[in-house]
N, C-alpha and C positions, 0 to 999 in steps of 0.2 A: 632475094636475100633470105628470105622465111626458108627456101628448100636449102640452102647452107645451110641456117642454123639447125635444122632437123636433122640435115646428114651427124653436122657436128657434135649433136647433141646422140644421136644415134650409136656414133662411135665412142665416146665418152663412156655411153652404157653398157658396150662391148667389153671395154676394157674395165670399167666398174664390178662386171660378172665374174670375169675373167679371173680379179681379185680376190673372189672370196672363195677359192680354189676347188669348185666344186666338181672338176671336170674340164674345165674351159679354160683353155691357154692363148694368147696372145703375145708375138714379139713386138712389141714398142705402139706408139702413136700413129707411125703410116700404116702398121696391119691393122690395127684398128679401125681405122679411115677406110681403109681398100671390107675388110670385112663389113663391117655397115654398108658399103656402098653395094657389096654383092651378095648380101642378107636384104636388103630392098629389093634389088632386080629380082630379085628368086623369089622372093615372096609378091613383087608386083606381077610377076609373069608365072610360073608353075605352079606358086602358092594359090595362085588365082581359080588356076583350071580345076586344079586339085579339090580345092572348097566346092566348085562347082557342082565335081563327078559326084564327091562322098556325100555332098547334102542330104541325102536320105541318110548315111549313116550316124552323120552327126546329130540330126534330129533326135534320131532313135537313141544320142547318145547324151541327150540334152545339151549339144556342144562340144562335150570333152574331148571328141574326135577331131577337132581343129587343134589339140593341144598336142595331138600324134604329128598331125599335118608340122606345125609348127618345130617341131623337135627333127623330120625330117628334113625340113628346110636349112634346119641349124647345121645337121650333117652332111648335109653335100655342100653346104658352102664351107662347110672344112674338109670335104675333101677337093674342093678345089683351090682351096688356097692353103694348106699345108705346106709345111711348118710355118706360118707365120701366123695362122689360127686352125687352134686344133680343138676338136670335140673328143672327148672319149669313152666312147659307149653312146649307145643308144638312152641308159638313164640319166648321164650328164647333159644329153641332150635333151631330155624331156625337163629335167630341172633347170637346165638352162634358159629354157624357151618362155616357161614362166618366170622367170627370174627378169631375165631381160626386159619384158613385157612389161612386168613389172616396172624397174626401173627407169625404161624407156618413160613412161608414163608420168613418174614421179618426176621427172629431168624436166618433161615438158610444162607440166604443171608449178613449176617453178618458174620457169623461164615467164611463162603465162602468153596470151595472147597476143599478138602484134595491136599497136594503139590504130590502126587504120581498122582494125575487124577482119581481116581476112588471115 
């Protein structure tokens, strides 16, 4: 039930971004849903590896190079689900990816913890 409400909440924050039109477009609530779901997989699987290779350069970048990472991820998941989430440019993606991040955060932080702890 908790990985529903994080997709749900995930996609919400999609389309929360989406809104403040800084680059980031979305057709309706099922793109939304299909993009959260394949802005996870990218980021559970290539985001993963990626973090891995560049760790020396993130280090060296105190971090901020996971903000590159992350803006990439944002773009290939819009180029694989265009037109129905589109990124445009590599700087809407970079603002996007903290944006999201962002608000993904504040959404969860709202919702707050499941009463069992887990």
């Amino acid at each position: 039930m908790r990985l529903l409400l994080n997709w749900v909440l995930s996609a919400l924050a999609v389309w929360i971004v989406a809104q403040l039109r800084i680059g980031i477009s979305v057709r309706g609530l099922a793109s939304a849903l299909i993009a959260a779901l394949v802005i996870g997989l990218i980021n559970a699987t290539l985001g993963v590896v990626l973090k891995i290779i560049t760790f020396p350069l993130t280090v060296l970048t105190l971090g901020l190079f996971w903000l590159v990472i992350n803006a990439l991820m944002l773009e290939l998941a819009s180029a694989l689900l265009s037109p129905g989430f589109q990124v445009n440019g590599f700087l809407a993606a970079f603002i996007g990816a903290i944006v999201l991040s962002l608000v993904n955060l504040l959404l969860k932080a709202i919702v707050g913890p499941s009463k069992h702890g887990r």
